[in-house]
Biopython code that builds the backbone (N, CA, C, O; Angstrom):
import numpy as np
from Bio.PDB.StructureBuilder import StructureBuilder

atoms = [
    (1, "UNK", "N", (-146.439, -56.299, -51.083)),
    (1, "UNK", "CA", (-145.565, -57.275, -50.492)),
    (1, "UNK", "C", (-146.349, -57.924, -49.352)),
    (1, "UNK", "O", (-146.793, -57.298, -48.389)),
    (2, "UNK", "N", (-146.487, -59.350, -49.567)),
    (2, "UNK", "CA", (-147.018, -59.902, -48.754)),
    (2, "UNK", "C", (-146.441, -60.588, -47.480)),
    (2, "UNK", "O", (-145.269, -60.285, -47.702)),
    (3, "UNK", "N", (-146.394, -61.182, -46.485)),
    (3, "UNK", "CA", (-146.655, -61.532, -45.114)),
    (3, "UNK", "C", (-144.807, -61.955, -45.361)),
    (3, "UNK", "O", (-143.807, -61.422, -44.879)),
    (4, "UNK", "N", (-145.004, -63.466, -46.594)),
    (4, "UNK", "CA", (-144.104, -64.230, -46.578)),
    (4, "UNK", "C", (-142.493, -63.620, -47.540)),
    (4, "UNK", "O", (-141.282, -63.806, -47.420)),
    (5, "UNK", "N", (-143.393, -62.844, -48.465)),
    (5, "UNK", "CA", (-142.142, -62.415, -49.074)),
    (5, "UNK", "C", (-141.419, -61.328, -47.855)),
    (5, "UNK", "O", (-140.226, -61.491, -47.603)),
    (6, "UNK", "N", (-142.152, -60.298, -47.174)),
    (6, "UNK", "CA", (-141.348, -59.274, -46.297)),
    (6, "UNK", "C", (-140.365, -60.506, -44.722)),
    (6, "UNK", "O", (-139.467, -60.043, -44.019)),
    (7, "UNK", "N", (-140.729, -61.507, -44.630)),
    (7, "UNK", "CA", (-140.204, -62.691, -43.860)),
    (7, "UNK", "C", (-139.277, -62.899, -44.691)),
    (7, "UNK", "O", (-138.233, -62.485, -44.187)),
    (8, "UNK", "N", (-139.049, -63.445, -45.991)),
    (8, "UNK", "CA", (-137.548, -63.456, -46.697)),
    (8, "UNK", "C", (-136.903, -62.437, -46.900)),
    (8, "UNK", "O", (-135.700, -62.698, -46.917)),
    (9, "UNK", "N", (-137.161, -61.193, -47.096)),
    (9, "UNK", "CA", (-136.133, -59.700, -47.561)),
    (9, "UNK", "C", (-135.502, -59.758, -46.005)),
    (9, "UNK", "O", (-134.344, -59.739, -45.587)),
    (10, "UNK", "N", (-136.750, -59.836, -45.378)),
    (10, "UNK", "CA", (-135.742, -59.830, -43.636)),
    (10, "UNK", "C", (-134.696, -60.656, -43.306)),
    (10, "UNK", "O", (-133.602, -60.287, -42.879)),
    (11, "UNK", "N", (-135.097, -61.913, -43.536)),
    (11, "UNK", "CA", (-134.263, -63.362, -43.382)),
    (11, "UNK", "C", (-133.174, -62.695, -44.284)),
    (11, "UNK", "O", (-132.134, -62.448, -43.674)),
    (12, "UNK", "N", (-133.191, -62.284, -45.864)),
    (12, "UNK", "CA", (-131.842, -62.222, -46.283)),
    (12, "UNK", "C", (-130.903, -61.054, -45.734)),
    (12, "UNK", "O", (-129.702, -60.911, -45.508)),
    (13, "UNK", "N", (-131.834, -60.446, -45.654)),
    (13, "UNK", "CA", (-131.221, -58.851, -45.057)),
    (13, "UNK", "C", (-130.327, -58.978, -43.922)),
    (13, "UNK", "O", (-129.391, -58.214, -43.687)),
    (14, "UNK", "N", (-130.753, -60.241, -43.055)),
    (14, "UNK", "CA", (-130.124, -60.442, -41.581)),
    (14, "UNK", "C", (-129.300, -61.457, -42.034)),
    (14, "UNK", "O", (-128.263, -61.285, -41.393)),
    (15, "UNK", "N", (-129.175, -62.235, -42.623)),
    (15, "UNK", "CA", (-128.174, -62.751, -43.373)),
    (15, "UNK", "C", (-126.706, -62.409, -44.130)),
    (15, "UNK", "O", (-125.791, -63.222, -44.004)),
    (16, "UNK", "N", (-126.557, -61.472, -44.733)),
    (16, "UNK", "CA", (-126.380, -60.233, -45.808)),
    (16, "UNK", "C", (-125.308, -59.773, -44.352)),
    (16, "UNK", "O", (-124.078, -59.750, -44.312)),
    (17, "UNK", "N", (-126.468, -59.389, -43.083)),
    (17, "UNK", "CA", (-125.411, -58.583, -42.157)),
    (17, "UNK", "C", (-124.765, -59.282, -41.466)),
    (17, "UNK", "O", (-123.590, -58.922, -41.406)),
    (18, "UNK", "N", (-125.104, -60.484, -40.680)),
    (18, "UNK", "CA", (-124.367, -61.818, -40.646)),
    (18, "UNK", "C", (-123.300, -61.873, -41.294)),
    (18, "UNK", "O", (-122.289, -61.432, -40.748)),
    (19, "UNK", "N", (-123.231, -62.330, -42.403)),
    (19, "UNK", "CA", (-122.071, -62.304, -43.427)),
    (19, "UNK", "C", (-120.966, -61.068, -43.702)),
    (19, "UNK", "O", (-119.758, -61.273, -43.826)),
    (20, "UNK", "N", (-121.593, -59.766, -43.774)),
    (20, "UNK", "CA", (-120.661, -58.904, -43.567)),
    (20, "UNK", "C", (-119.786, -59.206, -42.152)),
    (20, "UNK", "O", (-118.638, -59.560, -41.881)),
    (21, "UNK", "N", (-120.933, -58.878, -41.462)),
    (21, "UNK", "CA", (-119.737, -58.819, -39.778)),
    (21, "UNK", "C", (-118.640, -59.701, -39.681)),
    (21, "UNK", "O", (-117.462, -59.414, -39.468)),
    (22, "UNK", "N", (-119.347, -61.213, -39.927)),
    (22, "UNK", "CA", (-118.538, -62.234, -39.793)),
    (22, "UNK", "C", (-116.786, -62.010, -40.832)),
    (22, "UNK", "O", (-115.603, -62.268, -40.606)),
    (23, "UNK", "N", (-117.612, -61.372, -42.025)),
    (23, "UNK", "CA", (-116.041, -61.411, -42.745)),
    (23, "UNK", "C", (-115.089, -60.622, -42.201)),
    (23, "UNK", "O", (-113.913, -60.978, -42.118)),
    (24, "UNK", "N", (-115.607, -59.297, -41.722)),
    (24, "UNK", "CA", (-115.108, -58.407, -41.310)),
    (24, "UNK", "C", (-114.279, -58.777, -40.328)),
    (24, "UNK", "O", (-113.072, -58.631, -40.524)),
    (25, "UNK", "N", (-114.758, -59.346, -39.041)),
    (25, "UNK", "CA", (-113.886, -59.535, -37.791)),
    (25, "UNK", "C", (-112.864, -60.532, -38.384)),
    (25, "UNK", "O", (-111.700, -60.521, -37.983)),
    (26, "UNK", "N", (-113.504, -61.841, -39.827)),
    (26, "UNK", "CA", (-112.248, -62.855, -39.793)),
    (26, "UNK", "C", (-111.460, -61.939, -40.886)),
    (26, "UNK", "O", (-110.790, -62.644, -41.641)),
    (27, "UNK", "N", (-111.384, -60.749, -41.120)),
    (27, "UNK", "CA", (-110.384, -60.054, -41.667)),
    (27, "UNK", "C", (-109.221, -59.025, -40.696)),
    (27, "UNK", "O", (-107.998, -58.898, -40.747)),
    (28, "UNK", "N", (-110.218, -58.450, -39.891)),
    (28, "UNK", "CA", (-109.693, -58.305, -38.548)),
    (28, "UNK", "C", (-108.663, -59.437, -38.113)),
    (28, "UNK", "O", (-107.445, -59.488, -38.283)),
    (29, "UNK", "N", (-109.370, -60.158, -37.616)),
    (29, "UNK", "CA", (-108.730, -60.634, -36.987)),
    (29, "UNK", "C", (-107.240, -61.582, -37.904)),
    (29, "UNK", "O", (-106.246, -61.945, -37.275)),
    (30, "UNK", "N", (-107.357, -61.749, -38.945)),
    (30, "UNK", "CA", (-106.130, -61.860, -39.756)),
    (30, "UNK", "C", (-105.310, -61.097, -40.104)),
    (30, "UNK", "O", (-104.176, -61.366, -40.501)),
    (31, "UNK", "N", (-105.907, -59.850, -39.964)),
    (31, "UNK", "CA", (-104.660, -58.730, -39.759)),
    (31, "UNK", "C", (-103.930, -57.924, -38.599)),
    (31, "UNK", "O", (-102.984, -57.139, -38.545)),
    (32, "UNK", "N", (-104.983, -58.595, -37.533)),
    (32, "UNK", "CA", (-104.274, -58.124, -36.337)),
    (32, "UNK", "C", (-103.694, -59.142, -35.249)),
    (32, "UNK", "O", (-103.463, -58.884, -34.068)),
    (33, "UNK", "N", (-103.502, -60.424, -35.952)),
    (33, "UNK", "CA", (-103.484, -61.444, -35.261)),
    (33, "UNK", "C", (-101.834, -61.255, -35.045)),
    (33, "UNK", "O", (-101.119, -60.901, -35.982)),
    (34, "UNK", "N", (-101.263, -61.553, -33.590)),
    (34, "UNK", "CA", (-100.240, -62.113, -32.967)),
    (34, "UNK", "C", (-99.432, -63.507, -33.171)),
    (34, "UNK", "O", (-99.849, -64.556, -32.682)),
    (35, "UNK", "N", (-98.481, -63.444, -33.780)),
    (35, "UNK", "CA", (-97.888, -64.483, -34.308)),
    (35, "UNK", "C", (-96.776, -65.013, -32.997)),
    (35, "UNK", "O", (-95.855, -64.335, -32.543)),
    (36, "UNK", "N", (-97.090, -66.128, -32.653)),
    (36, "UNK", "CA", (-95.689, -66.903, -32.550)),
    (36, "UNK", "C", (-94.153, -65.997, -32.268)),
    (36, "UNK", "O", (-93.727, -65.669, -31.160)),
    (37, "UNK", "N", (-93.489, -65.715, -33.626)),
    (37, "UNK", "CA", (-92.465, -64.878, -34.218)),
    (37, "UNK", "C", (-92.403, -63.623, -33.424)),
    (37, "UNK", "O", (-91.468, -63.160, -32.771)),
    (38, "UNK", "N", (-93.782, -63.107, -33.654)),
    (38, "UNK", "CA", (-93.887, -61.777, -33.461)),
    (38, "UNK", "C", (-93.516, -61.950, -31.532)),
    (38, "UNK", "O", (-92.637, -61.283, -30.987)),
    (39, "UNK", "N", (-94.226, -62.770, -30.932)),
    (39, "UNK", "CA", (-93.822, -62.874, -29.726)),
    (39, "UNK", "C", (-92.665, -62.921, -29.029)),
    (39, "UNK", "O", (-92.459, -62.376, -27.945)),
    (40, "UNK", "N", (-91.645, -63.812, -29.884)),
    (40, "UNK", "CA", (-90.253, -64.489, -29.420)),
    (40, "UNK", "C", (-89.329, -62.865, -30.037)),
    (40, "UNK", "O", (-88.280, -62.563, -29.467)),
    (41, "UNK", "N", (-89.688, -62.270, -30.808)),
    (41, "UNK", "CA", (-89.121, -60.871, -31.057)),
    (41, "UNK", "C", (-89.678, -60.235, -30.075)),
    (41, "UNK", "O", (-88.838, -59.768, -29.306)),
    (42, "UNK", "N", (-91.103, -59.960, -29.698)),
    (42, "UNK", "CA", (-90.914, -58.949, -28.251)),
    (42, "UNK", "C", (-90.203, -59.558, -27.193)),
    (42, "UNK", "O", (-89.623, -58.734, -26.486)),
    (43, "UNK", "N", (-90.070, -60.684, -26.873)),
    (43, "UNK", "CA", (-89.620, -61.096, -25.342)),
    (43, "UNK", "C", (-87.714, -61.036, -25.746)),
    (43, "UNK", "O", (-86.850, -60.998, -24.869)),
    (44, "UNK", "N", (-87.459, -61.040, -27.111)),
    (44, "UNK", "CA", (-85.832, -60.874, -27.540)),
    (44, "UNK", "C", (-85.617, -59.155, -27.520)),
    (44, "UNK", "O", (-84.491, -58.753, -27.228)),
    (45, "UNK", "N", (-86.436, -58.386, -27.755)),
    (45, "UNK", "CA", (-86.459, -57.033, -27.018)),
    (45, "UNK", "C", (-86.793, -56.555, -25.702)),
    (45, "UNK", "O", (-86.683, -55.390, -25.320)),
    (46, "UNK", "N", (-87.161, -57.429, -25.112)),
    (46, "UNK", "CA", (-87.425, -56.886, -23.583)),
    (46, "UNK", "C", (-86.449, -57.097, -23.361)),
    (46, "UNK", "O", (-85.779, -56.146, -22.958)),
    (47, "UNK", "N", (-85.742, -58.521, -23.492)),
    (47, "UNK", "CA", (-84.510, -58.999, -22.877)),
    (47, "UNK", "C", (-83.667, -58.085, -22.997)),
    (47, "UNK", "O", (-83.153, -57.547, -22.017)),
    (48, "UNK", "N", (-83.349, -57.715, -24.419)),
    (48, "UNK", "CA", (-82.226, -56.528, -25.025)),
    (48, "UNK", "C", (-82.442, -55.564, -24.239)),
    (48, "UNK", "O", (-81.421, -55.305, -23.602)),
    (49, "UNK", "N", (-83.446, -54.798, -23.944)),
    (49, "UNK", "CA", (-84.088, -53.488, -23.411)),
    (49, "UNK", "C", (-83.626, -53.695, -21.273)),
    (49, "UNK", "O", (-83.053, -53.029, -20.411)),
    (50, "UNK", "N", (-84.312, -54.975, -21.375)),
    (50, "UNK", "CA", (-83.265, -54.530, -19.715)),
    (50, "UNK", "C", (-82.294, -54.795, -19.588)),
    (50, "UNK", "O", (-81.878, -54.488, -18.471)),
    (51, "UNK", "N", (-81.182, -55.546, -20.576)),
    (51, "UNK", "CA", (-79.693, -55.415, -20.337)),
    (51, "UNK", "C", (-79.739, -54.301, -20.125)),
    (51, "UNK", "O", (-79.758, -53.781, -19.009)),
    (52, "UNK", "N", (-79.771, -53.642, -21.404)),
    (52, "UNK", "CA", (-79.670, -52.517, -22.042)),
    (52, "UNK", "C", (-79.496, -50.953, -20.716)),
    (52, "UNK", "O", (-78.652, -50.069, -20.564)),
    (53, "UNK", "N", (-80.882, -51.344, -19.970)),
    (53, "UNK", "CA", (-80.772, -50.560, -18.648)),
    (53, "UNK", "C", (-80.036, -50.865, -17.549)),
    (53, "UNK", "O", (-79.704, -50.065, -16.675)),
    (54, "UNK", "N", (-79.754, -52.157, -17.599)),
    (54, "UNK", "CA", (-78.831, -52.653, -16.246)),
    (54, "UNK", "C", (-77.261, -52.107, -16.870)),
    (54, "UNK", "O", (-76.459, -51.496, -16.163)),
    (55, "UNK", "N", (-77.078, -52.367, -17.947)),
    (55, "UNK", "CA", (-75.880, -51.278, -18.290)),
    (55, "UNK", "C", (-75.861, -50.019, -17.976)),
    (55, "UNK", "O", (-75.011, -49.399, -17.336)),
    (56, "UNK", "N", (-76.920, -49.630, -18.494)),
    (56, "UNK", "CA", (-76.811, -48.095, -18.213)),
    (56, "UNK", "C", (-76.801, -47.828, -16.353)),
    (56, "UNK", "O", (-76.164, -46.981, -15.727)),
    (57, "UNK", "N", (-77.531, -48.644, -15.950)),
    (57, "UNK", "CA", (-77.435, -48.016, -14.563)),
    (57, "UNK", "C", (-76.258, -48.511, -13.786)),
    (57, "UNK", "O", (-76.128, -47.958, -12.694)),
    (58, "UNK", "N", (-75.079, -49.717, -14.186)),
    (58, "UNK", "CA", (-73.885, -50.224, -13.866)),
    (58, "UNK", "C", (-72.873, -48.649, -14.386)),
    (58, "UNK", "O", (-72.075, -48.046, -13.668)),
    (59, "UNK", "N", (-73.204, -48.362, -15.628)),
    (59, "UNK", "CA", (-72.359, -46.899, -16.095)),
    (59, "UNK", "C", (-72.756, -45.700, -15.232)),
    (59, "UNK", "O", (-71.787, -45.048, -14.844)),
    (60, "UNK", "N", (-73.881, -45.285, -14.866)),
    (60, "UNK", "CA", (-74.095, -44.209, -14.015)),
    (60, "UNK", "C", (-73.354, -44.707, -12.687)),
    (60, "UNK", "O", (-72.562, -43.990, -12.075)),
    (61, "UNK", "N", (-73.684, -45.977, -12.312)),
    (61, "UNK", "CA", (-72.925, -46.025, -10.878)),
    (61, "UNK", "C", (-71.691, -45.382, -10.633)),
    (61, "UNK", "O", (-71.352, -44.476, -9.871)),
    (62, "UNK", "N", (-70.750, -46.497, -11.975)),
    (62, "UNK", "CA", (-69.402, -46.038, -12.060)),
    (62, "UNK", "C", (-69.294, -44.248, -12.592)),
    (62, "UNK", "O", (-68.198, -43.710, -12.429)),
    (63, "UNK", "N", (-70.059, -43.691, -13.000)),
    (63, "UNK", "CA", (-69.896, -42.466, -13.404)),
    (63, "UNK", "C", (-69.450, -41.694, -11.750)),
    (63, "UNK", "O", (-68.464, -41.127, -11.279)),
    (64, "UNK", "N", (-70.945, -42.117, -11.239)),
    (64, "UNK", "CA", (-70.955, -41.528, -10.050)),
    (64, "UNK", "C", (-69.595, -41.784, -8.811)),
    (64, "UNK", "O", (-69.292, -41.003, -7.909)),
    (65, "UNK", "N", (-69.038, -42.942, -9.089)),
    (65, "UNK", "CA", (-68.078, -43.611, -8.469)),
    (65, "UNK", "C", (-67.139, -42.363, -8.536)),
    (65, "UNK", "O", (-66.961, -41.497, -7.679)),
    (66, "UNK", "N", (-66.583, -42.496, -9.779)),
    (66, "UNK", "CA", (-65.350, -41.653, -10.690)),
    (66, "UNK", "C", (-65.784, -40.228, -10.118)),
    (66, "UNK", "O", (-64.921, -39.551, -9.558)),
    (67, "UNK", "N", (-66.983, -39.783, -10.226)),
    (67, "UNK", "CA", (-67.167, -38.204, -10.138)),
    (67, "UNK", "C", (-66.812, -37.638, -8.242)),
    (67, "UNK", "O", (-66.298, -36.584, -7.870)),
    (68, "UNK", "N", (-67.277, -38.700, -7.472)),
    (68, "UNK", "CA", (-66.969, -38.725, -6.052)),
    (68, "UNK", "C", (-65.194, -38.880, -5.642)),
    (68, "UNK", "O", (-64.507, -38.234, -4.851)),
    (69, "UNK", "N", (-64.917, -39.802, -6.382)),
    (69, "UNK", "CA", (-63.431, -39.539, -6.599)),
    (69, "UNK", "C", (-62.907, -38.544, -7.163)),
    (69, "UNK", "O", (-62.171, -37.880, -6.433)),
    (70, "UNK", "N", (-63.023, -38.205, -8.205)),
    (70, "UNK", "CA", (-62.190, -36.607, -8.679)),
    (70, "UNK", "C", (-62.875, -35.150, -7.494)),
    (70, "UNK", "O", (-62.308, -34.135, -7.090)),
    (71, "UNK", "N", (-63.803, -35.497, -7.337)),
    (71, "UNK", "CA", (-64.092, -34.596, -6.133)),
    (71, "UNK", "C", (-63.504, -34.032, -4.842)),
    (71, "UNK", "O", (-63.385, -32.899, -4.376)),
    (72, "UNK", "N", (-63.108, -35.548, -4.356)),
    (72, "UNK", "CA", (-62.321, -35.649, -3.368)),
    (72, "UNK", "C", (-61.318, -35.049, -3.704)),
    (72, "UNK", "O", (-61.146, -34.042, -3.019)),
    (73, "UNK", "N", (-60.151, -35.307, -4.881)),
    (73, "UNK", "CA", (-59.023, -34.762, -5.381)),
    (73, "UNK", "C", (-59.394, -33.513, -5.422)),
    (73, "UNK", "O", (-59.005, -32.578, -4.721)),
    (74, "UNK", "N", (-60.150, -33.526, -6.255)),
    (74, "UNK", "CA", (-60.166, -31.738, -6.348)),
    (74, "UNK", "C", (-59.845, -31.112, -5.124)),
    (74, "UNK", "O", (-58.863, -30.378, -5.012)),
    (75, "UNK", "N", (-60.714, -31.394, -4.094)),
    (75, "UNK", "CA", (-60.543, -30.965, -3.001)),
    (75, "UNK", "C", (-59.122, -31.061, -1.848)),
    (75, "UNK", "O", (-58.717, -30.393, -0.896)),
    (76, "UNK", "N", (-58.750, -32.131, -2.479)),
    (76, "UNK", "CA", (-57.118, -31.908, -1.497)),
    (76, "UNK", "C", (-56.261, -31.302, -2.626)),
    (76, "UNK", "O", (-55.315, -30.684, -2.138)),
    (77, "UNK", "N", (-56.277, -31.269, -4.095)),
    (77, "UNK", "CA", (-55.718, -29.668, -4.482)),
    (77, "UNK", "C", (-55.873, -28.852, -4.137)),
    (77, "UNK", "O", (-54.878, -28.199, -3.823)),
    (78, "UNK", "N", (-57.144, -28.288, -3.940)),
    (78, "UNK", "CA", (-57.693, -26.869, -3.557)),
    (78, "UNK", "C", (-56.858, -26.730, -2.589)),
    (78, "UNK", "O", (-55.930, -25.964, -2.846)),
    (79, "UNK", "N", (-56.859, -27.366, -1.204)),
    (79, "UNK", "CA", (-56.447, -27.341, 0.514)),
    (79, "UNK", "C", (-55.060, -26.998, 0.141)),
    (79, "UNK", "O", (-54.569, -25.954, 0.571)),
    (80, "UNK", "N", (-54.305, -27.890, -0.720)),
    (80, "UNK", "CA", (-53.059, -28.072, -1.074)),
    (80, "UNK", "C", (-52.426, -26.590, -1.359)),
    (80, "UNK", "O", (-51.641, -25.870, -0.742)),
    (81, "UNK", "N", (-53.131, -26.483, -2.568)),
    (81, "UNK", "CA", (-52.762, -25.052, -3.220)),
    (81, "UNK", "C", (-52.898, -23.422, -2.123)),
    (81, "UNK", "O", (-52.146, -22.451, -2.211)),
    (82, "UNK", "N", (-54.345, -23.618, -0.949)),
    (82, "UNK", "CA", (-54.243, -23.007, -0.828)),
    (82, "UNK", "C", (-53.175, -22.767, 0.902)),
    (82, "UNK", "O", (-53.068, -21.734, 1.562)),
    (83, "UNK", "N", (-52.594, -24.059, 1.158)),
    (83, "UNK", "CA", (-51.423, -24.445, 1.913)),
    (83, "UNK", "C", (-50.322, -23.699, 1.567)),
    (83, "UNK", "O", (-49.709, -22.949, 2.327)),
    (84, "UNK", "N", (-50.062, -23.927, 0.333)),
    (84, "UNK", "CA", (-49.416, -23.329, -0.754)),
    (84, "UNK", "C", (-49.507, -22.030, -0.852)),
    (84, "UNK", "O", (-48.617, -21.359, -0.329)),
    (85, "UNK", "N", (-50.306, -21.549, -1.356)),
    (85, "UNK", "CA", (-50.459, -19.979, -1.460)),
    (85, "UNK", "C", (-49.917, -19.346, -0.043)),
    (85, "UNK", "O", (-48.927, -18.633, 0.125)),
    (86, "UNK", "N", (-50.977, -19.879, 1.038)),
    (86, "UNK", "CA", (-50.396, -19.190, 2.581)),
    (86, "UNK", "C", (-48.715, -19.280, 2.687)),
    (86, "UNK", "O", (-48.143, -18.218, 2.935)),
    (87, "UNK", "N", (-48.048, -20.267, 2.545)),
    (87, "UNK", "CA", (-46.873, -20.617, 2.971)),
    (87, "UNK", "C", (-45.956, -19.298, 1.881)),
    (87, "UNK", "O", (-45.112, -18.719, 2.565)),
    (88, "UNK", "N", (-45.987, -18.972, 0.933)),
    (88, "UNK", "CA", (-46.131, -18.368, -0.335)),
    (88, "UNK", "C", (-45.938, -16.919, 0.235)),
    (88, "UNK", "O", (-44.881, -16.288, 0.230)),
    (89, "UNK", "N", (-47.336, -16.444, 0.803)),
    (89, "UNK", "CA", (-47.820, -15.126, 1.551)),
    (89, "UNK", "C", (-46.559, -14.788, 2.611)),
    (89, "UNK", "O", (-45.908, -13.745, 2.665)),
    (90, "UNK", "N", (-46.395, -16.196, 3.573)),
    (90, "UNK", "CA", (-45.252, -15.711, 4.287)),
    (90, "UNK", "C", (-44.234, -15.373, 4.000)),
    (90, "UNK", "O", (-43.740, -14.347, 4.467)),
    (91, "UNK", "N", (-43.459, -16.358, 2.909)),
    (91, "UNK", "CA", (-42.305, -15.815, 2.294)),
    (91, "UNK", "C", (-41.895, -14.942, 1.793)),
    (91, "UNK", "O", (-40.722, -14.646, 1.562)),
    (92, "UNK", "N", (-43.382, -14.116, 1.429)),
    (92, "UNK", "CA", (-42.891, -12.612, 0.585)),
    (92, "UNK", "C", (-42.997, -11.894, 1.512)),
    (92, "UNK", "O", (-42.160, -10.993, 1.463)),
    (93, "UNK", "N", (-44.090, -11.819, 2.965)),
    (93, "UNK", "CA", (-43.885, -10.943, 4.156)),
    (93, "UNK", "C", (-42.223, -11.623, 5.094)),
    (93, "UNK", "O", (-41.866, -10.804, 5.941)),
    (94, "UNK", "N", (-41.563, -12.519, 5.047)),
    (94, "UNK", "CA", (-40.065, -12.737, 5.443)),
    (94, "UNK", "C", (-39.344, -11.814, 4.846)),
    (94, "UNK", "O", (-38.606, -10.969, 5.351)),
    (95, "UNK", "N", (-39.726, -12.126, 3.168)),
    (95, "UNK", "CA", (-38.194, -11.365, 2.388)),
    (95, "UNK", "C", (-38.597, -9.977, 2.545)),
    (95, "UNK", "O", (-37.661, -9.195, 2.710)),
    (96, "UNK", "N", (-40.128, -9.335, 2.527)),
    (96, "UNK", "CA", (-40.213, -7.744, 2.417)),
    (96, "UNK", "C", (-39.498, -7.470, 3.984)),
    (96, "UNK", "O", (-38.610, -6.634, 3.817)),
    (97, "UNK", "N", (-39.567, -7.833, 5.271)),
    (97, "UNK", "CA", (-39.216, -7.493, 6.305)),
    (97, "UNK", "C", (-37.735, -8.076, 6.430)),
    (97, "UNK", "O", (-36.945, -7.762, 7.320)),
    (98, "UNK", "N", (-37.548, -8.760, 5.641)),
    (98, "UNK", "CA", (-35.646, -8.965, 5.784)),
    (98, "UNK", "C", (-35.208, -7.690, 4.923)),
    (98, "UNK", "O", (-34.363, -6.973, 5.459)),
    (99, "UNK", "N", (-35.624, -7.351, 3.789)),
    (99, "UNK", "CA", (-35.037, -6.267, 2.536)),
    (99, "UNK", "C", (-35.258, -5.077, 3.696)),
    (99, "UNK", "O", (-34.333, -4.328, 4.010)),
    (100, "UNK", "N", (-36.383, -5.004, 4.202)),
    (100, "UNK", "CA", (-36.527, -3.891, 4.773)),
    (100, "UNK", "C", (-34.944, -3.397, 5.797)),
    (100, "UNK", "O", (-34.171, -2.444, 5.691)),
    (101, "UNK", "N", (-35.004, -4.571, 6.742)),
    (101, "UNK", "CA", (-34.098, -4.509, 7.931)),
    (101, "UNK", "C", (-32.807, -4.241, 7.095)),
    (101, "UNK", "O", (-31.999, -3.354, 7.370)),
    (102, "UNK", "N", (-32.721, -4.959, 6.222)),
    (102, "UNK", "CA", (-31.335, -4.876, 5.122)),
    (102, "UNK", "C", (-31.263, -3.336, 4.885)),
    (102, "UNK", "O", (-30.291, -2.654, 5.207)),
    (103, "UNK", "N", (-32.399, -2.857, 4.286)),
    (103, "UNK", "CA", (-32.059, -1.395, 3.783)),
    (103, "UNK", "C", (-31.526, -0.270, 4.909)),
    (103, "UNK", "O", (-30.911, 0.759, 4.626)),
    (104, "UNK", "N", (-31.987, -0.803, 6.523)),
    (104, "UNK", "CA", (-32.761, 0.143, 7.274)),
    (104, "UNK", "C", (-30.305, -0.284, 8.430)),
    (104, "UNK", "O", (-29.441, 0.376, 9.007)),
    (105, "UNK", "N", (-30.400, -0.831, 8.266)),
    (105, "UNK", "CA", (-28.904, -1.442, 8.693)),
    (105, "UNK", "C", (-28.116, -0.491, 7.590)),
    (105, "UNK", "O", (-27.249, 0.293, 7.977)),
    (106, "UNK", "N", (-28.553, -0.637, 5.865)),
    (106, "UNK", "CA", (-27.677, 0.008, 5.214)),
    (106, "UNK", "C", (-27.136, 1.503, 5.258)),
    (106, "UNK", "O", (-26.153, 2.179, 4.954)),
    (107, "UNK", "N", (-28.502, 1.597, 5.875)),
    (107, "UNK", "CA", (-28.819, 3.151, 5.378)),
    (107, "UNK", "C", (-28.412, 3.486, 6.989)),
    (107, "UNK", "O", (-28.299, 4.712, 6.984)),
    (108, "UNK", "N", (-28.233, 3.180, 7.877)),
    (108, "UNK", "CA", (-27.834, 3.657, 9.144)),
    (108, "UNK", "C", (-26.602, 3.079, 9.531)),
    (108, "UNK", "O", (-26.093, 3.376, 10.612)),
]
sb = StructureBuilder()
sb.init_structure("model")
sb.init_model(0)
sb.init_chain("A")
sb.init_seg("    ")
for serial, (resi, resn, name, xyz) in enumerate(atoms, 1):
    if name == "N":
        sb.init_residue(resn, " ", resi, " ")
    sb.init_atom(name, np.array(xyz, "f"), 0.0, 1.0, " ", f" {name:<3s}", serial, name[0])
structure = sb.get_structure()
């Protein structure tokens, strides 16, 4: 192989890889290419996606709202009941010390 023929196997050879690469990336790049469509669908899911959270964090508020309120209640039942209970306690130490005096009058 002389001077000029190993100058063409090269020339085609670098050619050959030229041509591969080139197809390659314009295949690439036709299959990974970003459409238009494809865009106006992500920015119609972002949109969806932060309603989506501004709801959710409008529902936790009110969760939290509601849960601070029944809290409170809870808590003036509790006080209530245990108002209740005390007042309760006395009445059975009244009637045991009235029955008592009752028995203690009967019996004398």
């Amino acid at each position: 192989m002389d001077r000029s023929e190993f100058i063409l196997v090269t020339t085609i050879v670098l050619f050959v890889a030229f041509a591969l690469g080139w197809a390659s990336y314009w295949l690439l790049n036709r299959f990974t290419r970003v459409t238009h469509s494809d865009m106006s669908e992500l920015d119609r899911m972002a949109q969806a996606l932060h309603e989506a959270e501004e709801t959710r964090d409008a529902a936790i508020w009110q969760l939290r709202q509601r849960e601070a309120e029944l809290q409170g209640k809870l808590t003036q039942a509790e006080a209530e009941l245990n108002a209740a209970m005390e007042g309760l306690r006395a009445a059975r130490q009244d009637a045991d010390y009235m029955r008592r005096r009752l028995e203690e009058s009967g019996a004398g």
